[in-house]
RODO-2510 file (C-alpha; in nm, 4 decimals, decimal comma):
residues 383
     n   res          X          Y          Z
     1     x     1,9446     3,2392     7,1300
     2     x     1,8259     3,3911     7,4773
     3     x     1,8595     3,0993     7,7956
     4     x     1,6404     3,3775     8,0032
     5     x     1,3148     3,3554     8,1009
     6     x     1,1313     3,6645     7,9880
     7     x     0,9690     3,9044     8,2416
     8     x     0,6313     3,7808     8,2669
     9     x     0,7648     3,3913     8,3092
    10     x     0,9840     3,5045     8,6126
    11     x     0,6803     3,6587     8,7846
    12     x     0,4895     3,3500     8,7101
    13     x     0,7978     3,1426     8,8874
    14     x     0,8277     3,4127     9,1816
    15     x     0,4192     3,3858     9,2070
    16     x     0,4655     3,0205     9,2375
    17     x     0,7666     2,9932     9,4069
    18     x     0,6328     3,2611     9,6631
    19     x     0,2779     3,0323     9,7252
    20     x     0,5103     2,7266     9,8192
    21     x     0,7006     2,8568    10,0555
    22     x     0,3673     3,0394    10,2419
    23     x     0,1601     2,7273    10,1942
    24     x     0,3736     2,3707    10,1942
    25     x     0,4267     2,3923    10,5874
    26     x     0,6500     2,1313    10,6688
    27     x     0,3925     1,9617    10,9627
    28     x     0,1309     1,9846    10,7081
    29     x     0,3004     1,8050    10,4861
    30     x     0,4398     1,5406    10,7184
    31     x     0,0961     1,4708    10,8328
    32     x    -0,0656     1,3994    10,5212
    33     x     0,2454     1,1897    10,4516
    34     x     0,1460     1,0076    10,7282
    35     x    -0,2042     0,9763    10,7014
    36     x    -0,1904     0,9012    10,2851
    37     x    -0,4295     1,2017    10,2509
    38     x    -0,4634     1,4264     9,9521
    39     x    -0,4122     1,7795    10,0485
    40     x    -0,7560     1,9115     9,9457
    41     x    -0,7086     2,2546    10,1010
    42     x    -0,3794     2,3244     9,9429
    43     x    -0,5263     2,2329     9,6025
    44     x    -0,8283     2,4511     9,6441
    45     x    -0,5970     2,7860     9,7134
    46     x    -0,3448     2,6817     9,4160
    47     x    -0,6684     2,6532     9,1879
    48     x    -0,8132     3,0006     9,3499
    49     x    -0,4707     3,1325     9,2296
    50     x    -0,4835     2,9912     8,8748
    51     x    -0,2144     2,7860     8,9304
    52     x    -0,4023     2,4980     8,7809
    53     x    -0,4600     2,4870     8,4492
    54     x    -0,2431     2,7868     8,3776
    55     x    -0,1650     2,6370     8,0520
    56     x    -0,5840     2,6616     7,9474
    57     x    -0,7582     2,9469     7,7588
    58     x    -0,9333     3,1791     7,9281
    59     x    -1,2548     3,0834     7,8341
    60     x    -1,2189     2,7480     7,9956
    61     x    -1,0813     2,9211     8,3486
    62     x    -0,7030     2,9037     8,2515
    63     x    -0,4316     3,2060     8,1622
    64     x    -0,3312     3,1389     7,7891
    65     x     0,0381     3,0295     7,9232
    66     x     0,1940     2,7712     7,8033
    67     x     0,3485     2,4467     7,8840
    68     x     0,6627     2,6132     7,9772
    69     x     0,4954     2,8213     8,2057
    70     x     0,3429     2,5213     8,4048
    71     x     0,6556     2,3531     8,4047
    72     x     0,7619     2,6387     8,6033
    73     x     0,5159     2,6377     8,8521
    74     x     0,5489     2,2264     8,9189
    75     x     0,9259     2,2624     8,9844
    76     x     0,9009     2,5253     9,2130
    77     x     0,5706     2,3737     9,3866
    78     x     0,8061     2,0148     9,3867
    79     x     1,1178     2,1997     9,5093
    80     x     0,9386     2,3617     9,8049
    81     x     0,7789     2,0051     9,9232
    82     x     0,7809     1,7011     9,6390
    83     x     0,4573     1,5321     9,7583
    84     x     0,3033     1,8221     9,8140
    85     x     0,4111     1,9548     9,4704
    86     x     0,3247     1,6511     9,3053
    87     x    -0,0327     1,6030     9,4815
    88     x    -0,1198     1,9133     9,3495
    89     x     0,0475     1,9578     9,0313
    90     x    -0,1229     1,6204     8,8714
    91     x    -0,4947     1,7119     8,9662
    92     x    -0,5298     1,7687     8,6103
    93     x    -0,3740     1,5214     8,5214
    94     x    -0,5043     1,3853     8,1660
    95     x    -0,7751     1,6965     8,1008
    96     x    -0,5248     1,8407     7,8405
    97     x    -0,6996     1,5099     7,6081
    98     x    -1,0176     1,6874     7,6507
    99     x    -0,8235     2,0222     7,5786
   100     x    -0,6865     1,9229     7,2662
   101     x    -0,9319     1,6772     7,1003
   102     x    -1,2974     1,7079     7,3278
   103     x    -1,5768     1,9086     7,2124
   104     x    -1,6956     2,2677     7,2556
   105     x    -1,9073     2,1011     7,5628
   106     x    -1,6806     1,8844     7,7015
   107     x    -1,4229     2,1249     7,7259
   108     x    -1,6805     2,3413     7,9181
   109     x    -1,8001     2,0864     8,1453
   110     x    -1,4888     1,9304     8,2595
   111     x    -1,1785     2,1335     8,1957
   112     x    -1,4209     2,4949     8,3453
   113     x    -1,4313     2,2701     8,7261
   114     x    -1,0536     2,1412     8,7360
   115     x    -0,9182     2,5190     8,6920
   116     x    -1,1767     2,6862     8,9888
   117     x    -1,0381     2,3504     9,1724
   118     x    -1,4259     2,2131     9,1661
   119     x    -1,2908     1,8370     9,0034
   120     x    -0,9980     1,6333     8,9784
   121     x    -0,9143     1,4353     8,6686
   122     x    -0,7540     1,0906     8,5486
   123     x    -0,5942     0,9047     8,2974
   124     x    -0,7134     0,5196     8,2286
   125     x    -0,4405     0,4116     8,0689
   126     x    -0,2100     0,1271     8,2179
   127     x    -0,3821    -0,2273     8,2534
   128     x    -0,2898    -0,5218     8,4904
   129     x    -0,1717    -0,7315     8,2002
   130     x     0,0032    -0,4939     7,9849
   131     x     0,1693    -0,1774     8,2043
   132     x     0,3802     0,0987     7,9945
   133     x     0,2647    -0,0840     7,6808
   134     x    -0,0877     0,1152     7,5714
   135     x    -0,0523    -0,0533     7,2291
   136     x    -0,2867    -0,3632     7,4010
   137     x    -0,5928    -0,2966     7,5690
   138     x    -0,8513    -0,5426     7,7318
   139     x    -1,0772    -0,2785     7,8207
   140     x    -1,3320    -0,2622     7,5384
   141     x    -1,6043    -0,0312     7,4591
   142     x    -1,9023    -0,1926     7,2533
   143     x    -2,1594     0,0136     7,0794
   144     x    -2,4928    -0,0360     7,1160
   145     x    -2,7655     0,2200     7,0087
   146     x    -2,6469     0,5691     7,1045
   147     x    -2,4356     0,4135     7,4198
   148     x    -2,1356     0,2779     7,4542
   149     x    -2,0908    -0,0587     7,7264
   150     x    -1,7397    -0,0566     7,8606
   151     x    -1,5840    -0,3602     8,0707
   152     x    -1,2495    -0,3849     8,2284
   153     x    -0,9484    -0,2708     8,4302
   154     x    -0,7016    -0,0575     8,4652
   155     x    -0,4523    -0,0219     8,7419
   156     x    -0,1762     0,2208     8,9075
   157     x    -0,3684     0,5164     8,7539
   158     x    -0,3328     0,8441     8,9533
   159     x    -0,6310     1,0233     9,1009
   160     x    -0,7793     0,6881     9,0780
   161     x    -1,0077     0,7102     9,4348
   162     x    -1,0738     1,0799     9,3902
   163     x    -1,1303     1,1957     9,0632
   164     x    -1,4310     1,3070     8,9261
   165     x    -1,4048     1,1777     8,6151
   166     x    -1,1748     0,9829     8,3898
   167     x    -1,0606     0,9506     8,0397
   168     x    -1,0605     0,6077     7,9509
   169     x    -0,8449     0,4242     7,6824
   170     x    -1,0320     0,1004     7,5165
   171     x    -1,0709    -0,0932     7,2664
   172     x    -1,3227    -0,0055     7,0237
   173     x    -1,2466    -0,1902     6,7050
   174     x    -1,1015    -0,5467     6,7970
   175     x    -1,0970    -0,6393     6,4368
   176     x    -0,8376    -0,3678     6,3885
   177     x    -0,4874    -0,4869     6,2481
   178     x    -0,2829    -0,3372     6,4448
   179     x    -0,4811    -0,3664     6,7160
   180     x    -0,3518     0,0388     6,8446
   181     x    -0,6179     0,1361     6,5359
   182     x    -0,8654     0,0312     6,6915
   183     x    -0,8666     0,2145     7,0572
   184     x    -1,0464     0,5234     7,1645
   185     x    -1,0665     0,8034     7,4411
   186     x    -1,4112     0,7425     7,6427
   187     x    -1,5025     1,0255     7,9055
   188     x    -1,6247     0,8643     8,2424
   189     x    -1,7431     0,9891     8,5373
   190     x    -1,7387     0,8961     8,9181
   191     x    -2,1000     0,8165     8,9808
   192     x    -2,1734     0,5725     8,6331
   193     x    -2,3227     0,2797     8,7702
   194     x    -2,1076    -0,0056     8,7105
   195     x    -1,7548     0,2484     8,7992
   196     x    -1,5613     0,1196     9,0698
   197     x    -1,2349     0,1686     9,2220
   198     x    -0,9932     0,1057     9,5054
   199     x    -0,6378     0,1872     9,6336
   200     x    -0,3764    -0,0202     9,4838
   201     x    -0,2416     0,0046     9,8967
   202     x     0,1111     0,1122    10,0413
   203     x     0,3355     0,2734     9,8545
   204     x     0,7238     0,3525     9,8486
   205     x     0,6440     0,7098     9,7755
   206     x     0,3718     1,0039     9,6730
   207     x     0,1508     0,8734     9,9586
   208     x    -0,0452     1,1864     9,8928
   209     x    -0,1176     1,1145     9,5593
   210     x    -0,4172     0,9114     9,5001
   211     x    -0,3466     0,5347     9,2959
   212     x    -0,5651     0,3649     9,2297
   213     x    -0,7545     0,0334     9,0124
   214     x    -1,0465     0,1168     8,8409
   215     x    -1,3237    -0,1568     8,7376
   216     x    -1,5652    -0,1313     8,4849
   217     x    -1,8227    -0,3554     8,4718
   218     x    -2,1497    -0,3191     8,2115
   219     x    -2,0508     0,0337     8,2476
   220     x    -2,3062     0,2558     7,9773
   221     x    -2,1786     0,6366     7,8957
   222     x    -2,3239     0,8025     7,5858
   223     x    -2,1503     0,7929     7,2377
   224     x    -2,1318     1,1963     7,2912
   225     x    -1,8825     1,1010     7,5848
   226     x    -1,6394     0,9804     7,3198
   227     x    -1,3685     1,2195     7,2958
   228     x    -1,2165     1,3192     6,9088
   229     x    -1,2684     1,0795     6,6865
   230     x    -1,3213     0,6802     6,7651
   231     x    -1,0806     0,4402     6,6561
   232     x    -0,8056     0,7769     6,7022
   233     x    -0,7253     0,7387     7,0998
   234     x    -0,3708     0,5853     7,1063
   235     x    -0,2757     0,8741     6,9093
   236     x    -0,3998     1,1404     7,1022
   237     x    -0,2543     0,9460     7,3963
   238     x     0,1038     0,9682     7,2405
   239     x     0,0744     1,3486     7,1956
   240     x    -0,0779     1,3274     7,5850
   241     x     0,2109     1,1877     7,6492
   242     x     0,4181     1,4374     7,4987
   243     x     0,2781     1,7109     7,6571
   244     x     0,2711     1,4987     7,9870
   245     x     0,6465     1,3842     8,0420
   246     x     0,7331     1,7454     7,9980
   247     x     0,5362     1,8032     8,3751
   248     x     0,6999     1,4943     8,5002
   249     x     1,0069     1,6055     8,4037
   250     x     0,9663     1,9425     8,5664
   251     x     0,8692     1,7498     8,9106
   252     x     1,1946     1,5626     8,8724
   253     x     1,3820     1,8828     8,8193
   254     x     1,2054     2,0347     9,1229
   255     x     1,2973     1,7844     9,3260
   256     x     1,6201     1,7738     9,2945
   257     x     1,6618     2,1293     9,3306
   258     x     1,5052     2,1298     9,6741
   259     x     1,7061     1,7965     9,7599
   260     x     1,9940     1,9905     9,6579
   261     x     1,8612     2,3122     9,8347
   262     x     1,8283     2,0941    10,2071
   263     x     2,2126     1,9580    10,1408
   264     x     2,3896     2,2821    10,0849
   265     x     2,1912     2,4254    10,4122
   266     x     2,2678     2,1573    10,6435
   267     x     2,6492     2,1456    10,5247
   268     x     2,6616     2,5120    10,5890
   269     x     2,5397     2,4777    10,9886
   270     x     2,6637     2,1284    11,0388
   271     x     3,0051     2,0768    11,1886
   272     x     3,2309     1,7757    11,2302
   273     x     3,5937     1,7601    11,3418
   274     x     3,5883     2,0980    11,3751
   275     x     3,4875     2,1981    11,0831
   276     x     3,1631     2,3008    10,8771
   277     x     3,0009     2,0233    10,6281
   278     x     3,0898     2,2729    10,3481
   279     x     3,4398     2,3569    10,4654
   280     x     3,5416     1,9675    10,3362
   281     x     3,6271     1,9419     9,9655
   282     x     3,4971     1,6413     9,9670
   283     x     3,1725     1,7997    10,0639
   284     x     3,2244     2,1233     9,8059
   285     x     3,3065     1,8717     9,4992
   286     x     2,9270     1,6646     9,5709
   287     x     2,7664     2,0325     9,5737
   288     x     2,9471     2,0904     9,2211
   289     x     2,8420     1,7712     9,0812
   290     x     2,4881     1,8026     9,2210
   291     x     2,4108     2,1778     9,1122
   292     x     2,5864     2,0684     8,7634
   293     x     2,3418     1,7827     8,7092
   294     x     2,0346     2,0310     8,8028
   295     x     2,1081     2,2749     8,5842
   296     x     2,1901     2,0585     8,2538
   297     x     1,8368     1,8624     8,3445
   298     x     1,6911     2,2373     8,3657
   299     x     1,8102     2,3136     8,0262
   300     x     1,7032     2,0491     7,8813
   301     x     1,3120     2,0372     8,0266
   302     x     1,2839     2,3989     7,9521
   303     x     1,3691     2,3377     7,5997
   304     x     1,1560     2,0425     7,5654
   305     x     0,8515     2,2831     7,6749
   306     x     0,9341     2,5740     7,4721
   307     x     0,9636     2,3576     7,1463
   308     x     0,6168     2,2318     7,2466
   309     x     0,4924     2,5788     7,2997
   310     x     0,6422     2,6480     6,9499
   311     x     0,3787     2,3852     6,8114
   312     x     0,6587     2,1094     6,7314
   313     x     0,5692     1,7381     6,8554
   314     x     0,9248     1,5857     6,9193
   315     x     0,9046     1,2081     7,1245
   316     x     1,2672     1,2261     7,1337
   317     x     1,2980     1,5271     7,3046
   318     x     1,0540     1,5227     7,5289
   319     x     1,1842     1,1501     7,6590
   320     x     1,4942     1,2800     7,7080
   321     x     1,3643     1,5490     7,9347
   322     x     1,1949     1,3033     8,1240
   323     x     1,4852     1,0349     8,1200
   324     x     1,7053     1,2504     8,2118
   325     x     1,5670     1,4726     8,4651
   326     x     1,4015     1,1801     8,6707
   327     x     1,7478     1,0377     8,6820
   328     x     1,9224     1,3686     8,8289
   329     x     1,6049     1,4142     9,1066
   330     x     1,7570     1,0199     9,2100
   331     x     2,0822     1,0403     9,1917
   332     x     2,1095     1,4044     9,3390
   333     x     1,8279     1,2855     9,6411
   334     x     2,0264     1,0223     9,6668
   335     x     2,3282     1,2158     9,7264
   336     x     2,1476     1,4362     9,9777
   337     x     2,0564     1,1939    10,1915
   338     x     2,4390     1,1232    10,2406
   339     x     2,5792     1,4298    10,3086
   340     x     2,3382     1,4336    10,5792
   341     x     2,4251     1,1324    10,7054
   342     x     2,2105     0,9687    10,9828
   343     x     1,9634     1,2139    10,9836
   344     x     1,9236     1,2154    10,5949
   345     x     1,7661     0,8975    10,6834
   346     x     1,4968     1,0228    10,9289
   347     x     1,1348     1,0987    10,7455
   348     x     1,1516     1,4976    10,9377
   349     x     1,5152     1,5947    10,7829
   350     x     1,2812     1,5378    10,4456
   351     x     1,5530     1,4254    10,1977
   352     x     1,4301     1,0729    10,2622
   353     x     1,0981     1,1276    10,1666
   354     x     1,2307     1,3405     9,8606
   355     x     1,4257     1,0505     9,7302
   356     x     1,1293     0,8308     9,7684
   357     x     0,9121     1,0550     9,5876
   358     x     1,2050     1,1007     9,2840
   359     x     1,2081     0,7465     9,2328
   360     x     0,8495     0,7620     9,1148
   361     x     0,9535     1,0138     8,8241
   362     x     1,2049     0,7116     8,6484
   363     x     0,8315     0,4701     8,6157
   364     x     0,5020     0,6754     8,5922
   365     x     0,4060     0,8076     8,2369
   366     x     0,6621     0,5792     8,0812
   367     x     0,9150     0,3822     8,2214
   368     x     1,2690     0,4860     8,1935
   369     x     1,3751     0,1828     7,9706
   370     x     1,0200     0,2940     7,7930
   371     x     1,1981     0,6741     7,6784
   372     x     1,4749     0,4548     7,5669
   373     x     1,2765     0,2942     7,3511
   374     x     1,1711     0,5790     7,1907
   375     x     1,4335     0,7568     7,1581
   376     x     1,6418     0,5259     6,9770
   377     x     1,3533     0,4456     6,7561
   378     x     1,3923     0,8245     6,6855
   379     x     1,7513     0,8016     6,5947
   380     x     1,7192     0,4660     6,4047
   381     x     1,3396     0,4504     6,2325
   382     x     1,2853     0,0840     6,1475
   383     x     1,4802    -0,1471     6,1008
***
């Protein structure tokens, strides 16, 4: 059993780790906080790079890495700035559907423009009514002829206002028993007559990241827009998933590294009664704890994406990575935030806006009590 990275995974880190700290100035970032803009110009040299979509083929403008791989390059984009990180890192969100289950064509239309950094992508999954549970939808999709009319809403779903295109779950079958069977993966895009969508408004957090509610009202696609097979989508949405809390979990780790990273700093150069921060043991016994947390939540997300790079599906796993890992980026921003006192609470000393973005990891792509659920389902089956 070898904990190190190999040689070609380190460089990929360094690459990434090396962009961050050129690229996520700390004014740029505080302005777009500011102004709730998405940092377009950021995201373009990151794509130029191949940071995005490092995990496709070649053929569809990616690098043949893996998941592990882009879990390395979202923790060190997240530890550098974590609404920067973030931003950027879930511009793709979703396309790895179209990766695993679309066509020859629609893999070539839509996953070709996220990696050159051309088109952002989203996920239609949560609805008003129903939130972390996907297993109702009120979105529905009826055939008619060689289209498909979808109606509904979804809500909270990233990229909402400024992706090009999303992949929309709905309800294809409502005769199916249980209704889950009976749901499908529809493909789309921003300028289908009938597609609407708006900002869900102020947020506690990731005010650079897009969310938004998306309408759909008499909206026509073609059948050839359906992606894999109909009546299949809540299943390839679980595997999303899979793949998906592995990223989140690597933005939670990054985040609390560079939480962690801003604490020891300011406890070095920071004196009181004399004394450095760091000099306290009070002070050296938080770093302990803090660095201790990081690194289990490390070991555990890394091995969550190499077991999925291995071509093993494990819900269990890949929850706890998540679970876990979003509660360390809290608990450690959290702790940040008090060792620098006052000024931990002031938006430019940036722990604050860290532990507001960390909290976001514990809800999005599953609730916390949500990887709960399915991890004891794991360890119990039915009942």
């Amino acid at each position: 059993m070898d904990f190190r990275l190999n040689k070609e995974q380190e460089g990929i880190r360094a690459a990434a780790r090396e962009f961050a700290q050129g690229e996520f100035d700390k004014e740029i970032a505080l302005e777009h906080e500011k102004t709730h803009t998405f940092p377009k110009s950021l995201w373009s040299k990151a794509c130029s790079l191949g940071f995005l979509g490092i995990h496709f083929p070649e053929q569809y403008g990616g690098q043949e890495y893996g998941i592990l791989e882009n879990a390395l390059v979202v923790e060190e984009f997240c530890r550098q700035d974590s609404s920067l990180g973030i931003a950027i890192s879930l511009a793709d969100f979703a396309s790895e559907i179209i990766l695993r289950f679309g066509t020859e064509d629609q893999k070539k239309k839509y996953l070709i423009p996220i990696a050159k950094g051309e088109a952002i992508s989203s996920g239609g999954f949560t609805e008003p009514d129903h939130g972390s549970d996907i297993t109702m939808m009120n979105t529905t999709a009826v055939k008619k002829g060689d289209e498909y009319i979808i109606n509904g809403v979804k809500t909270f779903i990233t990229n909402g206002t400024i992706s090009n295109f999303v992949l929309l779950l709905c309800q294809t079958n409502p005769e199916a028993k249980p209704s889950y069977r009976g749901q499908s993966v529809i493909l789309v895009d921003r300028d289908t007559p009938g597609f609407t969508s708006t900002d869900v408004g102020e947020k506690m957090g990731i005010r650079m990241t897009s969310t938004g509610e998306l309408s759909f009202n008499d909206v026509r696609v073609p059948i050839s827009n359906l992606v894999g097979e109909e009546n299949r989508g809540f299943y390839q949405v679980l595997e999303f998933f899979d793949e998906s809390r592995i990223e989140i979990a690597a933005q939670a780790l990054g985040i609390a590294q560079g939480s962690f990273d801003r604490a020891m700093a300011y406890t070095k150069q920071r004196s009181q009664f004399g004394k450095k921060l760091a000099e306290f043991q009070v002070t050296q016994h938080k770093l302990a704890d803090m660095i201790t947390k990081i690194e289990t939540a490390r070991l555990i997300v890394y091995k969550a994406a190499w077991n999925y790079d291995q071509g093993r599906i494990d819900p269990k796993l890949t929850s706890m990575a998540k679970m876990y890992a979003g509660r360390v980026a809290v608990e450690v921003a959290d702790e940040a935030i008090q060792l620098h006192g006052g000024y931990g609470y002031m938006l430019e000393y940036e722990v604050e806006r860290f532990y507001r973005d960390a909290k976001i990891t514990e809800i999005y792509e599953g609730t916390k009590e949500i990887q709960k659920n399915t991890i004891s389902s794991a360890l119990l089956g039915k009942l």
